[in-house]
C-alpha positions as CSV (number, residue, x, y, z in Angstrom):
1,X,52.7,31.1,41.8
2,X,53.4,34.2,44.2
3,X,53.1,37.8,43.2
4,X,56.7,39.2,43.1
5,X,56.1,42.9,42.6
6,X,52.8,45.2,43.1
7,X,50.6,45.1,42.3
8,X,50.3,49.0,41.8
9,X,48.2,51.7,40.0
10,X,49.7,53.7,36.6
11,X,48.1,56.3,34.7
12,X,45.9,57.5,37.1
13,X,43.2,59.6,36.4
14,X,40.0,61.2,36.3
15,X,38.3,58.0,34.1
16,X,41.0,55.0,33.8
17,X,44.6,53.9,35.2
18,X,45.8,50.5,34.9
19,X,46.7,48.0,37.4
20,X,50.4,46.5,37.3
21,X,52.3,43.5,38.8
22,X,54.3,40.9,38.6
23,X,54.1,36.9,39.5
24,X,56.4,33.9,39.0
25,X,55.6,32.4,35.9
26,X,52.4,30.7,36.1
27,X,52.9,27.9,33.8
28,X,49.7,25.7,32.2
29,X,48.1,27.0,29.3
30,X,49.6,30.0,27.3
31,X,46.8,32.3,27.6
32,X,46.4,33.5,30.9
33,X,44.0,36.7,32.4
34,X,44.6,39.1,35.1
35,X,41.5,40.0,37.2
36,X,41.1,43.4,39.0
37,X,38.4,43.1,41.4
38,X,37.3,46.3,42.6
39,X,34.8,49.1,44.3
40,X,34.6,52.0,45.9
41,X,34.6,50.1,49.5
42,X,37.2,47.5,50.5
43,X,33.7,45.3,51.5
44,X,32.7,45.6,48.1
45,X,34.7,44.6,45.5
46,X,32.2,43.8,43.0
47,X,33.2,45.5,39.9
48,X,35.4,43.3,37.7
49,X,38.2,44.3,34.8
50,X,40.1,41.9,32.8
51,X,43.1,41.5,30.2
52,X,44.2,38.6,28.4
53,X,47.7,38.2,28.2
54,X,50.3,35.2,26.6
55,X,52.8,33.7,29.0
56,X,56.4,33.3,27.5
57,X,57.9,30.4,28.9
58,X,61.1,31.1,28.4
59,X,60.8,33.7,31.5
60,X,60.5,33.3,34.9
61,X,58.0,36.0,35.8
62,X,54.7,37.0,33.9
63,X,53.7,40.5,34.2
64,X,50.0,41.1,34.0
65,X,48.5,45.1,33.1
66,X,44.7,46.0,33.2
67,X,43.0,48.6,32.2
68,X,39.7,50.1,34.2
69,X,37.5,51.9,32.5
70,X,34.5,54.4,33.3
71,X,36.0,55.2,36.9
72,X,34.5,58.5,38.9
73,X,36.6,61.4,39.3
74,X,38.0,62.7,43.1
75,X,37.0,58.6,44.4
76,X,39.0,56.7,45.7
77,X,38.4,52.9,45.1
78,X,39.9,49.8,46.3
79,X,40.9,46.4,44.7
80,X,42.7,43.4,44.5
81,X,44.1,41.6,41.8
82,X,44.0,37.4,40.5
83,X,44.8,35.9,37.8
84,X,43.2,32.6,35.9
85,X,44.1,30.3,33.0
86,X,41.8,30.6,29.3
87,X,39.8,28.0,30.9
88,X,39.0,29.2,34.1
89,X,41.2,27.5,36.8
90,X,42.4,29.9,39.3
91,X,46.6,30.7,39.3
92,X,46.5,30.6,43.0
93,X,47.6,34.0,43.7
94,X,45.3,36.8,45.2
95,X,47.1,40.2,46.5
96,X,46.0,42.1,49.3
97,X,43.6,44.8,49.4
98,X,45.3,48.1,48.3
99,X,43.7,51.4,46.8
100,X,44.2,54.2,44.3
């Protein structure tokens, strides 16, 4: 599994955006999650978001979206992003650090 585009920030604003991006299809079960793992220091990633999403075997890549919530106006935070099968085991893929 590789990340094949983003991952990269939409809907930014005051409160919420939504991480975006793109991997090969990850295969395994259908349900998959993607993970946002985030904070307002690039040491410190400890705040978590989630989404559940259903991967369609019939495509090669599997796009993951995440909303965070309850986010601090005029801050500027920094994450990475994962993604993990319904029962846990890791997908293998971890992007770099970026921010928003």
């Amino acid at each position: 599994v590789a990340i094949t585009k983003g991952p990269v920030p939409e809907l930014i604003s005051d409160y919420v955006t939504f991480i975006r991006w793109i991997t090969t299809n990850p295969g395994g079960s259908d349900v998959h999650f993607g993970i946002v793992h985030y904070g307002t220091a690039p040491q410190d990633l400890s705040q978590t978001a989630k989404s559940e999403i259903r991967v369609n075997r019939g495509h090669p890549e599997t796009m993951f979206r995440v909303r965070i919530n309850g986010l601090k106006p005029r801050t500027t935070y920094y994450y990475k992003v994962t993604s993990i099968e319904s029962g846990g085991k890791s997908d293998g893929v971890e992007s770099p650090i970026s921010q928003f």
